[in-house]
N, C-alpha and C positions, 0 to 999 in steps of 0.2 A: 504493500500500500504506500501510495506517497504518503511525504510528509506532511504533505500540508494541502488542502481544498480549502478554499474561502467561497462558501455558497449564498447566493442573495435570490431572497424570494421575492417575487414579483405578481402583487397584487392589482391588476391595472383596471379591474371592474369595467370587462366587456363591453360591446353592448349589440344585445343577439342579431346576427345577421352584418352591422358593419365593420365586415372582413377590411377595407382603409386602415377606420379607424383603429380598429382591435391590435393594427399591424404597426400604425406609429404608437399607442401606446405602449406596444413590446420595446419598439427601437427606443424610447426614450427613458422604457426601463431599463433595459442594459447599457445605456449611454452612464444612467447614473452610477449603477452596477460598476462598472467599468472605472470610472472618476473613484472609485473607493476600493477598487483593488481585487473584485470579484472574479473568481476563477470559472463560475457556471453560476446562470441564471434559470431560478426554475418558476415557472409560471404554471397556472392552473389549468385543470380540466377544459378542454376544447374552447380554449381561449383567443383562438382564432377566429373563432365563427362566433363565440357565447355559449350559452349552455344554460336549458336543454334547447337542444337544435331542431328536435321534433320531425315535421316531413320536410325541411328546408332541407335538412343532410340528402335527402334521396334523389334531388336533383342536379345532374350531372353538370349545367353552368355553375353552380354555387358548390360543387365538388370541386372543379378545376379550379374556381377563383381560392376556394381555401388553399390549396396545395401550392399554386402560385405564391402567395402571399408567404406560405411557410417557403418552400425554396428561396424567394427575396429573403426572409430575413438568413436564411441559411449562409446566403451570400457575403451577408456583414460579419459573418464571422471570420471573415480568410482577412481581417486587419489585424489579427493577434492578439486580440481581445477575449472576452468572457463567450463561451458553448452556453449552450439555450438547451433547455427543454421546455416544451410547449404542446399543450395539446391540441388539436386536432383532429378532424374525420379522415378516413386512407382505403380505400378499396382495397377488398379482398382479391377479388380479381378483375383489374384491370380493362378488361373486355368485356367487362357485364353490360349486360342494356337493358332499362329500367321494365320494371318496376325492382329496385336496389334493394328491398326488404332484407335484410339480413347479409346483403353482400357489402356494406358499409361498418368498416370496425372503428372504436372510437379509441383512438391512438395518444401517444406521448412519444413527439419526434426530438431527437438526440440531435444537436445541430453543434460542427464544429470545424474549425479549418476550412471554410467555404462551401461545406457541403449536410446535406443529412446525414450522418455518422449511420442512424440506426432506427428502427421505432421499436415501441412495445407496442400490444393494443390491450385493450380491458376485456379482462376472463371474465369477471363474476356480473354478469348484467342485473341491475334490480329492474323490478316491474311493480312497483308498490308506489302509494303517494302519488306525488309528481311525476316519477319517474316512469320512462316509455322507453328505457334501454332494447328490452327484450324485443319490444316489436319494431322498431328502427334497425337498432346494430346487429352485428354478428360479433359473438363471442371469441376472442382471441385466445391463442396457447396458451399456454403454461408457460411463464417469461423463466427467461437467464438473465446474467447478470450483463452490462453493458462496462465494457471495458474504457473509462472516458479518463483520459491523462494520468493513466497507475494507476487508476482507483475502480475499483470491482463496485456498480453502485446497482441496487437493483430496484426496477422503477415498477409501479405499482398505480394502478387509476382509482380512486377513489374505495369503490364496493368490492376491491379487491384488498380492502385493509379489514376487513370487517369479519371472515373466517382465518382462519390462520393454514390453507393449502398453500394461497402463491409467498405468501413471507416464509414458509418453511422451504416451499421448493426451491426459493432464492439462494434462503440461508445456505440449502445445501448442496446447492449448483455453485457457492465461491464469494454471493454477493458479503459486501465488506459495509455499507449502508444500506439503508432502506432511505426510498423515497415516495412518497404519496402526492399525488395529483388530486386535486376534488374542485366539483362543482356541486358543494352539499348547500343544499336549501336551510336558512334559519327555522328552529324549531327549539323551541321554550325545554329548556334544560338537555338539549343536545351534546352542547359543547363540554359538558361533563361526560357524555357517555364515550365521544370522540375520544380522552384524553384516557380514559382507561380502556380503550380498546387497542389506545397505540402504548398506551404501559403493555398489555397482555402480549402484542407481537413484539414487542424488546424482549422483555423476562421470556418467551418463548424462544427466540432465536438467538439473544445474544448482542445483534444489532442496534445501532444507533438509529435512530428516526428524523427524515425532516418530514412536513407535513404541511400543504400549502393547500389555504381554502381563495375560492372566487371570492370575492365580495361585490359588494352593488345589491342594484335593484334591477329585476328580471321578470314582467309579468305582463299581460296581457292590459 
């Protein structure tokens, strides 16, 4: 493991659908990032687009313009600066033609040296509440760990912190952190429940935890 990661979370509070916008608030988080010495910036669940994305994500123009917007910011990284992660939608395959049900995975792209290093996508889909994972996305593998500057880090989407399968599969595929992505909706005595469920995958695997929620306001 290196010695040393200096990680800056980057809370830029969306705003669903303007991928522009969504895209200089990233650049102008890592610009600060960057001004104070930050080695990797990590931003929250599908932060490109906002989140939840709903049936926008199944439309192939507003698929391209997300992906675009992640490659641009990919691009700023080849100045030598702070790697990104940042979430995102990514087809599963490539060649699909709509109707996207399930062929749309909801990712966390690795961005570094000018390029996408990597993605993860999110295993554990909720379908409760608010959430419409299940009947949008398609569920991702079982992640490994992503090898970003010596450092073993294994990246994790929100409802994928909440069973202890992928923090254990990490733990035992090498990962050296854990990292959590979330677009978790406010809910009255939540943020206690969040804070022992990321105690329970620490004292489970051994790992240290970063854990980066959205903020703002998101609603009809």
């Amino acid at each position: 493991m290196a010695d040393r990661l200096k990680i800056a979370l980057a809370q830029t509070n969306p705003t669903m659908g303007d991928i522009p916008g969504n895209l200089a608030r990233l650049r102008a988080a890592r610009m600060e990032a960057a001004a104070k010495g930050a080695d990797l910036v990590v931003a929250s669940e599908m932060v490109i687009t906002g989140y939840p994305t709903e049936d926008l994500v199944l439309k192939p123009m507003f698929l391209d313009a997300a992906q675009a917007a992640i490659e641009e910011l990919a691009r700023d990284t080849a100045d030598g600066g702070p790697g990104m992660i940042v979430g995102g939608p990514s087809r599963s395959d490539p060649e699909a033609k709509p109707p996207l049900f399930g062929k749309v995975l909801n990712s966390a792209y690795i961005l570094d040296g000018g390029k996408v290093l990597t993605l993860r996508s999110k295993y554990d889909l909720p379908n409760y509440g608010v959430f419409d994972d299940k009947r949008v996305f398609g569920a991702g593998p079982l992640p490994g760990p992503v090898n970003y500057r010596g450092v073993r880090l294994g990246v994790m989407i929100c409802e994928d912190m909440w069973t202890p399968e992928v923090s254990e599969c990490l733990e035992e595929s090498g990962a050296e952190i854990l990292i959590v992505i979330n677009g978790s909706p406010y809910e009255l005595d939540k943020t206690e429940e969040r804070i022992q469920l990321a105690v329970q995958r620490v004292t489970e695997t051994g790992l240290p935890i970063i854990y980066v929620n959205q903020v703002g306001g998101q609603d009809e």
